[in-house]
C-alpha positions in Angstrom: 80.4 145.6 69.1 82.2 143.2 71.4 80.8 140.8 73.8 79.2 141.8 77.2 81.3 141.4 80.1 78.3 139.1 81.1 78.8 137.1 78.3 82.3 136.7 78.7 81.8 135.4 82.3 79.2 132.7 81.4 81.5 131.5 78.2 84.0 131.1 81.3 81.8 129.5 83.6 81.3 126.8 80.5 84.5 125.7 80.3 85.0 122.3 82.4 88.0 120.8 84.1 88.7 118.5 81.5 88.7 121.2 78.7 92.9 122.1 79.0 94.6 125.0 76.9 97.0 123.7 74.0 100.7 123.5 75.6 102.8 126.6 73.6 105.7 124.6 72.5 108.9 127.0 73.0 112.1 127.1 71.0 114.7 125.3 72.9 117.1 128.1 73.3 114.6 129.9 74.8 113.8 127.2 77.4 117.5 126.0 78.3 119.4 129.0 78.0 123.2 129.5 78.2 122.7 130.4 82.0 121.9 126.5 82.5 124.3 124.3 83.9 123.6 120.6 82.1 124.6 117.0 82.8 124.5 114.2 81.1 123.3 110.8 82.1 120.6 108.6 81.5 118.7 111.6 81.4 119.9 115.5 80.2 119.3 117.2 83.8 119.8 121.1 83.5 119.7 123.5 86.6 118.7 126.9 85.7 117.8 129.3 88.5 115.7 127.4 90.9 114.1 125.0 88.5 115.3 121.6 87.2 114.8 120.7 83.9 114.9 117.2 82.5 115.5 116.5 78.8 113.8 113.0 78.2 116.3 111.0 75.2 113.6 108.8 73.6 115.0 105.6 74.4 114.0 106.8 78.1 110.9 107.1 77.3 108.7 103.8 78.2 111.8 102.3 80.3 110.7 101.0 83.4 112.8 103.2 86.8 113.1 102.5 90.2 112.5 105.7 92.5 113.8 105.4 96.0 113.0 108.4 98.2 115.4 108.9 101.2 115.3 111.1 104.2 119.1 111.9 103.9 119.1 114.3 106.9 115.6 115.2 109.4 114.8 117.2 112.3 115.7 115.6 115.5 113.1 112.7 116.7 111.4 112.7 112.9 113.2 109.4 111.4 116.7 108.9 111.0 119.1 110.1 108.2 119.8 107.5 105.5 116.5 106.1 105.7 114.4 104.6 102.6 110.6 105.6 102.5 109.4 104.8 99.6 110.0 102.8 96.4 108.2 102.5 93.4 108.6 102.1 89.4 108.0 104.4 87.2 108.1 105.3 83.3 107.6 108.2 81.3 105.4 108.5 78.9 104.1 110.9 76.2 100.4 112.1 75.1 100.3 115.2 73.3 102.3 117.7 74.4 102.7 116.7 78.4 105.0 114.1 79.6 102.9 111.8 82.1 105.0 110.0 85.1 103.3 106.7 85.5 103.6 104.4 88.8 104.1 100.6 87.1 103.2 97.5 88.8 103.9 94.0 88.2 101.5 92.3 90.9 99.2 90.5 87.6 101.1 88.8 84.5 100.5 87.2 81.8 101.5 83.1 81.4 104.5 83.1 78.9 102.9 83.2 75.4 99.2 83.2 76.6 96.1 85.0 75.4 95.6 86.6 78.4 98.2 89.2 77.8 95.6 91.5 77.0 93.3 90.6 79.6 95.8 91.3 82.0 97.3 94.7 80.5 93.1 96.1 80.4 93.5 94.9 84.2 96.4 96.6 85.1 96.3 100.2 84.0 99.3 102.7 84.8 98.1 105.2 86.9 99.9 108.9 86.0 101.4 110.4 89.2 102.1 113.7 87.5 101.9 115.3 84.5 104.4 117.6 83.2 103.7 120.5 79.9 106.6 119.9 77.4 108.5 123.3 77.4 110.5 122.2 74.1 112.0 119.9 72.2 115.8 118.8 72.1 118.0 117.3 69.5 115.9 114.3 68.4 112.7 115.3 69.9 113.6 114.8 72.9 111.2 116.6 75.5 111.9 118.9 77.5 110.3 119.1 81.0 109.9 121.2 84.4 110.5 118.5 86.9 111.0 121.2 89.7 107.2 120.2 91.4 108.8 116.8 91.7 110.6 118.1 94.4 109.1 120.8 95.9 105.3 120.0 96.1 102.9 117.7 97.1 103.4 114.3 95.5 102.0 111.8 97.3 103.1 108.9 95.6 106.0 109.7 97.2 105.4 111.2 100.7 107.2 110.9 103.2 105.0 109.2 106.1 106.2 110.3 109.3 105.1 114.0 108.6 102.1 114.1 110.8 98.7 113.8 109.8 96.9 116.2 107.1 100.4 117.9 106.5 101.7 118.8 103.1 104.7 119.9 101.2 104.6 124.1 101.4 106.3 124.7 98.0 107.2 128.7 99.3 109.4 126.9 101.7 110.7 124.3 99.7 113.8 124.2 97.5 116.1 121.6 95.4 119.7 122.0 96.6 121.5 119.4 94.6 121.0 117.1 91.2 123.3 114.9 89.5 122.7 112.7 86.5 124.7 109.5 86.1 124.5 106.7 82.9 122.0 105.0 84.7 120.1 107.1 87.6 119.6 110.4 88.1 120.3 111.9 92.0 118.4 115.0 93.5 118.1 116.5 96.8 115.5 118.9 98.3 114.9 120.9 101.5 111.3 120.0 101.5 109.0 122.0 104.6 105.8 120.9 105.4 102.7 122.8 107.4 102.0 122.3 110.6 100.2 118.7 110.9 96.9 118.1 112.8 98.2 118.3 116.8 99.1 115.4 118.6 99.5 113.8 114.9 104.2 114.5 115.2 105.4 110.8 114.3 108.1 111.0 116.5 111.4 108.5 117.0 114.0 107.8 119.2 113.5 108.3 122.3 113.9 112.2 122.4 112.3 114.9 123.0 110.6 117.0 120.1 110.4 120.3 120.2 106.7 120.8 118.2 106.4 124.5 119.1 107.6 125.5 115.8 104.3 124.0 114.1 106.5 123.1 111.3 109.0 120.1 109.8 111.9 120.2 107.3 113.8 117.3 106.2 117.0 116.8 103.4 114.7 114.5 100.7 117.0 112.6 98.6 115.4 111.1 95.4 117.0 108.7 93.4 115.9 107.7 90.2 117.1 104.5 88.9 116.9 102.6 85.5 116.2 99.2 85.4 118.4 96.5 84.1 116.9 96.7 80.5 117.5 92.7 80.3 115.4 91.5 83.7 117.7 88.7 85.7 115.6 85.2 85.5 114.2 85.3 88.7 114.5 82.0 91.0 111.1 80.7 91.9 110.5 80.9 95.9 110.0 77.9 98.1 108.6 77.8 101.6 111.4 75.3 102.3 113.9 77.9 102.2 113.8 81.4 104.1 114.1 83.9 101.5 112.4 87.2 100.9 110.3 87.3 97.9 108.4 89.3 95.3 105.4 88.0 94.5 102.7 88.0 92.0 100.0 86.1 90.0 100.0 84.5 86.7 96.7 84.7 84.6 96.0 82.3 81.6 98.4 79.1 81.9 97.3 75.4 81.9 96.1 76.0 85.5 92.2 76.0 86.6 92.9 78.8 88.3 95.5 82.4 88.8 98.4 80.9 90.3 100.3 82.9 92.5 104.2 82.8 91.9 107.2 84.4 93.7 110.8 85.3 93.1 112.9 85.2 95.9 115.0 88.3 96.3 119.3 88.1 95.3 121.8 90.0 93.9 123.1 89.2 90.2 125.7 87.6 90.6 127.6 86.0 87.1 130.9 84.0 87.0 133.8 85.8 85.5 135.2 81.9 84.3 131.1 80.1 83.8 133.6 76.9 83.3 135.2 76.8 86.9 133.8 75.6 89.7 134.5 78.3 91.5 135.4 82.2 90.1 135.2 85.9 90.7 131.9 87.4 90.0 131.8 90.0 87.4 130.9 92.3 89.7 131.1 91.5 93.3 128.2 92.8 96.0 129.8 95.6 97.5 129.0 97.3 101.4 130.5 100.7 101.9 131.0 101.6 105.5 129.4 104.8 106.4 132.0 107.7 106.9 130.0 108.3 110.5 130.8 104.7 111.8 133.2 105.2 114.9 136.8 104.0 113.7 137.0 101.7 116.6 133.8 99.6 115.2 134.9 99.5 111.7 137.3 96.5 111.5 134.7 94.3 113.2 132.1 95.8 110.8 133.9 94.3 107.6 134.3 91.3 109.6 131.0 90.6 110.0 130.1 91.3 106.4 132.5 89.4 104.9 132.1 86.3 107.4 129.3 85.2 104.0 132.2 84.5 101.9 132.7 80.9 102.5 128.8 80.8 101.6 129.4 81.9 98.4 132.2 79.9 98.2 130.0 76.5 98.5 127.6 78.4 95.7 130.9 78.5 93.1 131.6 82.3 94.2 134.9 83.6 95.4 135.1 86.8 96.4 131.4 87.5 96.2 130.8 89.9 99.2 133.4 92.8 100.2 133.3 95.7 102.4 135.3 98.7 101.9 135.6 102.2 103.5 134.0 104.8 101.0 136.2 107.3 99.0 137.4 110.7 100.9 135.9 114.2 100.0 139.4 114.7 98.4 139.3 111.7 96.7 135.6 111.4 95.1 133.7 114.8 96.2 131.0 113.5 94.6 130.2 110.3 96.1 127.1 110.1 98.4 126.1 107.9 100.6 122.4 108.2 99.5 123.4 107.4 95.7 121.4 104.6 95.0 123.8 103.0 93.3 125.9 102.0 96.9 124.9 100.0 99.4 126.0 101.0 103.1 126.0 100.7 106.2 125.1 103.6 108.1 125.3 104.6 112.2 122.4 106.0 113.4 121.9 108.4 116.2 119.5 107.3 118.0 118.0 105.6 121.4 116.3 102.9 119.7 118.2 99.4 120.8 118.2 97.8 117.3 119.6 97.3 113.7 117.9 96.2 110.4 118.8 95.6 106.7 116.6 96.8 104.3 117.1 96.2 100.2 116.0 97.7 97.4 114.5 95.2 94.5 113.1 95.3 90.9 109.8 93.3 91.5 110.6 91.9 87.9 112.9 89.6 89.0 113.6 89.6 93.0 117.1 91.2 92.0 118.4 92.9 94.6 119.8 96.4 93.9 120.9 98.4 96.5 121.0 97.5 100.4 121.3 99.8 103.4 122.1 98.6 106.7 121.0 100.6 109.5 123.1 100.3 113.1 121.6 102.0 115.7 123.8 103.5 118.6 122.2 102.0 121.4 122.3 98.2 119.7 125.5 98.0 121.7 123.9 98.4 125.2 121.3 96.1 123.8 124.1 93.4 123.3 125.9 94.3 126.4 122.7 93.6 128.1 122.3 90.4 126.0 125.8 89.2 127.0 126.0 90.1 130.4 122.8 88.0 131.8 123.1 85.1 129.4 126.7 84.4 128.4 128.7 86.6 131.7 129.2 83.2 133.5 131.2 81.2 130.9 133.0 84.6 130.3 135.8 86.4 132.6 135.9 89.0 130.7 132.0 89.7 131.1 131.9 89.8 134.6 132.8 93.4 135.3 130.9 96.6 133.1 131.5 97.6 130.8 132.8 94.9 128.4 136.1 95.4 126.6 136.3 97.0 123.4 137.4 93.4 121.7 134.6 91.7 122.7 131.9 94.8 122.3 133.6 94.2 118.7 132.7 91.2 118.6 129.1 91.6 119.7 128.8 94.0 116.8 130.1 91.9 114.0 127.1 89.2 115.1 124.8 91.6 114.6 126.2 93.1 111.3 126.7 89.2 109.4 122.7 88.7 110.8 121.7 92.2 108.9 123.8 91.2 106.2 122.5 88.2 105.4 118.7 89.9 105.5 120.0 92.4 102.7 121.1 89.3 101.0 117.2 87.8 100.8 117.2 85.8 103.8 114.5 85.8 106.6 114.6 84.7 110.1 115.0 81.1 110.7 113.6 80.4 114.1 113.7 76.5 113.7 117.8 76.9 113.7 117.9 78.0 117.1 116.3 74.5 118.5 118.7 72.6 115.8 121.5 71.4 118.4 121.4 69.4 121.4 122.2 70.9 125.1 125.1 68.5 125.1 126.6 69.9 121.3 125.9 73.0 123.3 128.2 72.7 125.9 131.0 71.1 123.5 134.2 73.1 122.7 134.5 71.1 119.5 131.5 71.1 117.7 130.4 74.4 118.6 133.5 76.0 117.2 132.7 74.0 114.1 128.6 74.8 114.2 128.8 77.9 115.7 125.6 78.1 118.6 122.7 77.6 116.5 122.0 76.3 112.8 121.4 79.8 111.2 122.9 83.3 111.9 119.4 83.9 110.4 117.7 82.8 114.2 117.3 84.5 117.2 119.7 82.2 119.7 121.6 85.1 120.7 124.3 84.1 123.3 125.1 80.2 124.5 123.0 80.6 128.0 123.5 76.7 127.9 127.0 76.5 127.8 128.5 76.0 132.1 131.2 77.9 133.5 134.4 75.3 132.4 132.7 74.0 129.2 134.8 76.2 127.0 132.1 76.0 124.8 131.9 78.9 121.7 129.2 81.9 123.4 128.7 84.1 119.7 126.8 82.5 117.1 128.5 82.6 113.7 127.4 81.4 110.2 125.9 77.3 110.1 125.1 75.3 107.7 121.4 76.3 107.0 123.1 79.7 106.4 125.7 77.7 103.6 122.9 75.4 102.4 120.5 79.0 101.7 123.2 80.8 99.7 123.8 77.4 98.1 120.3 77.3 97.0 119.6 81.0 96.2 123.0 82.0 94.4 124.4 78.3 92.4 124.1 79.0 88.9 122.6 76.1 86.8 124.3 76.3 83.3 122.4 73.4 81.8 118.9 74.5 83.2 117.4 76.8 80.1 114.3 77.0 81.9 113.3 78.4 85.0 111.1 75.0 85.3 114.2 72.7 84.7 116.4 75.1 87.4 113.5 74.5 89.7 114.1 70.8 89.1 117.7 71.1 90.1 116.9 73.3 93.4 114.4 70.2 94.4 117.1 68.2 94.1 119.0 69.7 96.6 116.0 70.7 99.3 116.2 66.7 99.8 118.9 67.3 101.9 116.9 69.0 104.4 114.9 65.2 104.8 117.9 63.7 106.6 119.8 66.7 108.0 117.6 68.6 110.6 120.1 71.7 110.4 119.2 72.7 106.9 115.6 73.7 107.4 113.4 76.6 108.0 111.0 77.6 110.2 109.7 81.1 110.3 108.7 82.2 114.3 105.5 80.5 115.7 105.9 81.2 119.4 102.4 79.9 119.9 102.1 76.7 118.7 105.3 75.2 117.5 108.0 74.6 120.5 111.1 74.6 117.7 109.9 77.9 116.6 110.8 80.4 118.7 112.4 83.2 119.6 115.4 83.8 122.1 115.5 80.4 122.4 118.6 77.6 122.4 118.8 73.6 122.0 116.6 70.6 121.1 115.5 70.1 124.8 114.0 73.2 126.0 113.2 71.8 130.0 117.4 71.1 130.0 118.1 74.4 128.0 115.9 76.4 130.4 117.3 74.8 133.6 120.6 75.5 132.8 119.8 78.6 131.8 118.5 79.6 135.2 121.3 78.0 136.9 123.8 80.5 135.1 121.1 83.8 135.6 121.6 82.1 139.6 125.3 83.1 139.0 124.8 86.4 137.3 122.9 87.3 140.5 126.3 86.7 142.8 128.1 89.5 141.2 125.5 91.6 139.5 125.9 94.2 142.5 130.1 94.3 141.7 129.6 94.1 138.1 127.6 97.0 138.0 128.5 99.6 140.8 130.9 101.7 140.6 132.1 104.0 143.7 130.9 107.2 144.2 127.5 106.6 141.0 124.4 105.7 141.5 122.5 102.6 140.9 120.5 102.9 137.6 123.1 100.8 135.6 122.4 97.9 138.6 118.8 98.3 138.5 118.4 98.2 134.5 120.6 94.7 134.5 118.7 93.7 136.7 115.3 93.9 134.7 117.3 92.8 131.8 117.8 89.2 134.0 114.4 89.0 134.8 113.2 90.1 131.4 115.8 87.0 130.5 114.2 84.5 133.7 110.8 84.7 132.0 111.9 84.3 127.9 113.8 81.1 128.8 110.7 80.0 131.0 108.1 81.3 128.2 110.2 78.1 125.8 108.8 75.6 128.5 105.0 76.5 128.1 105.4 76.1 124.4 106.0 72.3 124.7 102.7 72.2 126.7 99.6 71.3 123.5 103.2 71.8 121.0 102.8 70.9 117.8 106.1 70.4 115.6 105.4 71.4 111.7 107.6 69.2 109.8 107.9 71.4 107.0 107.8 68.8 104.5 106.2 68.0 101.2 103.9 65.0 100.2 106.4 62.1 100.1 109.2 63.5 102.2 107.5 62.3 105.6 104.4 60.2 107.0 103.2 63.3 108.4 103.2 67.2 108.2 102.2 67.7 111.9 103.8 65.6 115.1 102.4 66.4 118.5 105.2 67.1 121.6 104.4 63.4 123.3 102.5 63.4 126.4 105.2 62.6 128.7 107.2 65.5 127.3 104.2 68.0 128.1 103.8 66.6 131.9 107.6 67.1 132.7 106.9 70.2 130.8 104.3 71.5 133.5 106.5 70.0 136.1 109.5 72.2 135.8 107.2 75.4 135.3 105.1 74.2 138.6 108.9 74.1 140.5 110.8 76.7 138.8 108.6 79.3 137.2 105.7 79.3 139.8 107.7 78.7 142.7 110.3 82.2 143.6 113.7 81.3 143.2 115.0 83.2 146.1 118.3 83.9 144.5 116.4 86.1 142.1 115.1 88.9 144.9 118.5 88.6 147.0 118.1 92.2 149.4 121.5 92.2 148.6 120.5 93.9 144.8 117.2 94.3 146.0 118.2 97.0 148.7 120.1 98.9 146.4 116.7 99.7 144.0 113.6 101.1 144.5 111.4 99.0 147.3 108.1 99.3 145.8 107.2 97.2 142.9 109.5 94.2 142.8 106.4 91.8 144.1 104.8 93.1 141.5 107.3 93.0 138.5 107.5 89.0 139.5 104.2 88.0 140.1 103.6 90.2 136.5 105.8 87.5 134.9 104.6 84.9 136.4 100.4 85.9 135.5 101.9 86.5 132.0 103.4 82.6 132.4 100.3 81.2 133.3 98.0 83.0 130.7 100.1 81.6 128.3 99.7 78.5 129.6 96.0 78.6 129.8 95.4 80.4 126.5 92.3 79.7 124.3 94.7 78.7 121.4 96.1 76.4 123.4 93.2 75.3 124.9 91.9 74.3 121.1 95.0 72.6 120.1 95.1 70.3 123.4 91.2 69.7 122.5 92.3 68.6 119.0 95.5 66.5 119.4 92.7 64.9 122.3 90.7 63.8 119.1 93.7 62.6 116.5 95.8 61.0 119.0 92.8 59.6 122.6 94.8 57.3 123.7 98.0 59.0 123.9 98.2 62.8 124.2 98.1 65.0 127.0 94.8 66.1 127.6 93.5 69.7 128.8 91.9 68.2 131.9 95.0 66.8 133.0 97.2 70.3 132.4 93.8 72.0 134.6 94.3 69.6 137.7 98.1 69.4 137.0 98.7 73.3 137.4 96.0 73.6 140.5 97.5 70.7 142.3 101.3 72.9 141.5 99.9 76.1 142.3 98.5 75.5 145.4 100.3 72.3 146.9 100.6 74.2 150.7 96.8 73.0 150.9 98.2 69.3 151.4 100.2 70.4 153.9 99.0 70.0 157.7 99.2 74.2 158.9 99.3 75.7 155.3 102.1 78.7 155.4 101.7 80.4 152.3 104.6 83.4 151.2 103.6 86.7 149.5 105.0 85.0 146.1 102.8 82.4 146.3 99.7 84.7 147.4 100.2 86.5 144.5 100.1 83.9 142.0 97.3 82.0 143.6 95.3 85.3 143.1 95.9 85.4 139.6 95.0 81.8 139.0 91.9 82.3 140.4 91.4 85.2 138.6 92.3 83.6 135.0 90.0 80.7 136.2 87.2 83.0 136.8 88.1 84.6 133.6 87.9 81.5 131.5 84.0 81.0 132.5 83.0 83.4 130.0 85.4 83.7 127.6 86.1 82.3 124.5 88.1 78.7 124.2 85.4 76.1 123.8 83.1 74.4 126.1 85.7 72.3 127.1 88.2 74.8 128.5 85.2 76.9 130.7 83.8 73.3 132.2 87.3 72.8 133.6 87.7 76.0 134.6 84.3 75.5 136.6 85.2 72.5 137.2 88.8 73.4 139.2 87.7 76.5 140.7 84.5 74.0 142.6 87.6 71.3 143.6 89.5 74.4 144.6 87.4 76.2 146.9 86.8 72.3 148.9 90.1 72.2 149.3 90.5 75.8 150.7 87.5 75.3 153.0 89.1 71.8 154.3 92.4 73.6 154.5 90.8 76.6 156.4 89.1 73.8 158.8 92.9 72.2 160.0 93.7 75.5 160.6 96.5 77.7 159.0 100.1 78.5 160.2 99.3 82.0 160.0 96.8 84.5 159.8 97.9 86.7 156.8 97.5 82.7 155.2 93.6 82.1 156.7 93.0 85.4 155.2 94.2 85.0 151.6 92.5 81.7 151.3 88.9 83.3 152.8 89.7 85.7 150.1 90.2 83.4 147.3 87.3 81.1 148.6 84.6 84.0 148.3 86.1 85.1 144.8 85.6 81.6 143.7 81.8 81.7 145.0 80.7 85.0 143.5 82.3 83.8 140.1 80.5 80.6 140.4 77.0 81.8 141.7 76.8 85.6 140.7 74.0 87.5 141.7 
């Protein structure tokens, strides 16, 4: 007799997870019919039905691919179309009869020829992603797979993350509409729906409205997978003298004590066409397609501004290294697609967002930089119009009546598209550039046409705020010589350097320019502590920059209500201007406090300089706290003219300036600066300018009506002196060192004399009396709390 029915439950029960049933190996016909449609490429890709099979040649097996997932088109407010999500690389492996897809990383290497190869590759074990049954064989045992769960369930190696929380791919509602196979990737698309993420989880983007009632998301996945270059490029070590972006990792078992942690800066392989001339053709020049939705009126300026890097590449030996082009018709190439990983381009996005950024694609081998998609959001060109308008307008007829001309809206756009450009080309911001020229190159015709506004493209200068109605001076920043000297560094090829030790040598050799020429180095942003470091700012001198600056924002104010208004509409373009201007008023003022306890970071190496850190002198930091005491904490009047003022909204003016000057003040009595003043105190007694002095320096400004005979103190001014007294009071318990809450004490105790004195002469008004009684009793209750 059989078994029981009991029995045969319990023998089930038995069987454990791990335990897997042999794979039935089919014949191939039987798997890949004659109904299948097949291509070719570096894979055999073959649609039959609603499944995707791939047919693994051996040589792919092992290989080393880059996958890139896309979002090639989304649901309104859920990302943008055209949009990389992930990257990763992967092989394919065999063991038995499944076909494993394993994620590969390259954070931990070996030193070249070491022992500690196997140390590392025990260390670094390839975790499988998904594993696949082989169906069949092909010619030359080749496996077959079915790579349809790629696409249509839940891998989360690569998910998409803007999906919401706890939501996953719904494979009934998910299908693969496309795949192509090419020599050397493989493209595939997929309508991929997901269930309804945990409420209030929707990652939502901009700036609309999303409908959520549906309790569900689809998106157009695109997934390209890419092979490798099967010979790495010799990656170019990275060097904190030089802005590039980098991939890093550490190298285990060389004559070192310890791992040493290495970098390739990211580039695109570039390779003479004549290696003997000085300067030739690449074999294969770094091409930017311009996306097919990019308004017609914006492309010219568009292939401006990428191109505007080829005298760069020139000074590296490189003619003709960087092109854009308009991308084939329908007619002409019905398969080419702007998500193909093998193009790079530069795509317009709908959206609300006032921005643009350049993303690249890179094999972590080497740094080399594959594929590069620029981004250009619609609203970046209010952005600039905004930008120009409030810091440029003065210097510029043109600018003076909304909205700008088409030629210079064009112009505005190329900036932006050479700045993203030169990211996808490995380069990072370089904030010192913007502080590389004096306010008198500023204002020269000559040299700015020559320098452009600022050193580097790279910075954040925007438009010449410096430059004076008359000066003729250049407004649009353009490509300087940092920007030459980085693609010099990055991109020259060193045919007489076998080594990547002895090319190292070479690249030294040049960054000992950057000694004697201030306009080849690089700073990356340190708005808190470094004065030539930051953002939105111009010139060498930033009390001169600023007060020019504000002289021109004066000017902006005379015709901001004509600029703006238009007969018969409302005010909302006047009123958003005119927070761009004061958002403006307070950046400019923001690179004054930054000289106060600055500290300049050379940048150097060992041998380049006496020292790596210089101190902003003392006198420097007093004129500093001079100009904020007159122009930043005193109301320019110009600025709240009733004339712009009685156009908006009453309510909340007082408060939107004495918001920016609190935030002015709290920067200026910060607990990092506050340790920084304490230390430069120590290393330089004799000579810096201490935090007691910036304490009495800023009361005395704040509140210099209590010299006066009958105080008379505005609402401006009552404002502020409520929030000093309030940061004062906040500074007795807080965090900042001894130092910084004695003074505090200290000021507030001189402070309330002084308001008691001033109270005693009597005050021009009564509004006044009150404030001060106000402040007084603050003071005391801070001072002696119950």
């Amino acid at each position: 007799s059989g078994p029981s029915l009991l029995g045969v439950l319990a023998a089930m029960l038995c069987v454990t997870p791990a335990v897997r049933a042999k794979t039935t190996v089919r014949p191939y016909n039987k798997v890949i019919t004659s109904a299948a449609h097949t291509e070719r490429g570096v894979l055999i890709v073959h649609r039959l039905d609603e499944h995707v099979y791939y047919e693994l040649p051996p040589a792919s097996l092992g290989r080393d691919f880059l996958w890139i997932v896309t979002t090639a088109r989304t649901q309104t407010g859920f990302g943008y179309g055209g949009t990389e999500v992930v990257s990763r690389v992967c092989r394919w492996t065999v063991l038995g009869d499944h076909v494993l897809l394993r994620a590969v990383s390259f954070q931990l290497r070996p030193g070249k020829g070491s022992a500690a190869r196997r140390m590392v590759r025990n260390s670094d074990l390839e975790p499988v992603i998904m594993s696949f049954d082989i169906l069949a064989y092909g010619p030359h045992r080749a496996p077959v797979i079915d790579a349809t769960p790629l696409f249509t369930t839940e891998v989360a190696a690569f998910a998409i993350p803007w999906r919401g929380k706890n939501s996953h791919v719904d494979p009934h509602r998910s299908f693969i509409e496309s795949t192509e196979a090419f020599p050397r990737n493989v493209e595939t698309e997929a309508l991929v729906t997901y269930t309804a993420p945990t409420p209030g989880t929707w990652w939502a983007q901009g700036g609309v409205t999303v409908d959520d009632s549906l309790k569900t998301l689809s998106a157009v996945v695109h997934l390209s997978m890419v092979e490798l270059p099967r010979t790495p490029m010799r990656g170019r070590f990275e060097d904190p003298r030089v802005g590039y972006f980098h991939s890093s990792f550490y190298e285990f078992g060389s004559a070192h004590p310890r791992a040493v942690r290495r970098a390739f800066i990211s580039r695109w392989r570039l390779v003479k066409k004549d290696p003997q001339a000085a300067v030739s053709d690449p074999v294969k020049p770094i091409v930017y397609y311009i996306g097919r939705e990019v308004p017609k009126k914006w492309r010219p300026w568009i292939k401006k501004g990428v191109e505007a890097w080829q005298p760069a590449f020139e000074a590296a030996g490189f003619s003709h290294a960087i092109i854009a082009k308009d991308p084939p018709t329908r007619a002409e190439d019905p398969s080419w697609n702007e998500d193909d990983a093998r193009y790079s381009v530069i795509r317009w996005l709908p959206s609300t967002v006032e921005n643009a950024y350049g993303p690249s694609v890179v094999d972590p081998r080497s740094g080399e930089i594959l594929n590069a998609n620029i981004k250009i959001f619609q609203n970046i060109l209010q952005l600039l119009r905004d930008w120009y308008f409030v810091q440029a307008s003065p210097s510029d007829p043109r600018a003076h009546r909304l909205p700008l001309p088409d030629a210079l809206m064009g112009r505005l756009l190329e900036y932006v598209v050479t700045h993203e450009v030169g990211h996808t080309l490995g380069l990072a911001h370089n904030m010192r550039a913007s502080a590389a020229y004096t306010v008198a190159q500023l204002r020269d015709p000559r040299f700015t046409a020559a320098h452009g506004t600022e050193a580097s493209i790279m910075a954040y200068g925007r438009f010449n705020y410096v430059a004076q109605p008359g000066d003729g001076a250049r407004l649009i920043p353009r490509i300087g010589p940092y920007d030459v000297f980085a693609i010099q560094w990055g991109y020259t090829q060193f045919p007489l350097a076998r080594t990547q030790g002895e090319e190292k040598t070479c690249l030294d050799a040049m960054l000992e320019r950057q000694v004697k020429n201030p306009w080849l180095r690089f700073g990356a942003a340190d708005p808190l502590e470094d004065p030539t470091r930051q953002t939105e700012n111009l010139g060498t001198d930033a009390i001169e920059a600023t007060r020019l600056g504000l002289r021109n924002l004066d000017r902006v104010m005379g015709y901001l209500v004509s600029a703006t208004c238009e007969d018969g509409k409302g005010y909302r373009r006047l009123g958003h201007l005119y927070a761009a201007l004061l958002s403006q008023w307070r950046v400019e003022l923001s690179h004054v406090v930054a000289v106060v306890g600055g500290v300049v970071k050379n940048g150097f190496n060992y041998g380049d300089a006496s020292e790596e850190y210089r101190p902003v002198s003392a006198a420097r930091q007093r004129a500093a706290v001079r100009f904020l005491c007159q122009h930043a904490f005193q109301v320019d009047l110009t600025l709240v003219d009733p004339d712009v003022l009685n156009r908006l909204e009453a309510s909340g003016v007082t408060e939107q300036m004495s918001g920016a000057q609190g935030w002015l003040l709290r920067l200026l009595l910060s607990s990092d600066r506050a340790r920084r003043m304490i230390d430069q105190e120590v290393l330089h007694p004799h000579s810096g300018y201490s935090l007691a002095a910036l304490f009495t320096d800023l009361r005395r400004g704040i509140w210099c009506e209590l010299a006066m005979p009958h105080p008379q103190v505005t609402i401006w001014r009552r404002n502020l002196q409520r929030t000093y007294v309030e940061d004062l009071c906040g500074c007795l318990t807080s965090t900042g060192g001894e130092d910084r809450s004695a003074l505090a004490r200290g000021n507030l105790r001189e402070l309330r004399r002084e308001i008691e004195s001033a109270l005693k002469r009597g005050t021009a008004n009564r509004m006044t009396a009150m404030h001060f009684r106000a402040c007084a009793e603050e003071i005391r209750e801070a001072l002696h709390p119950h």
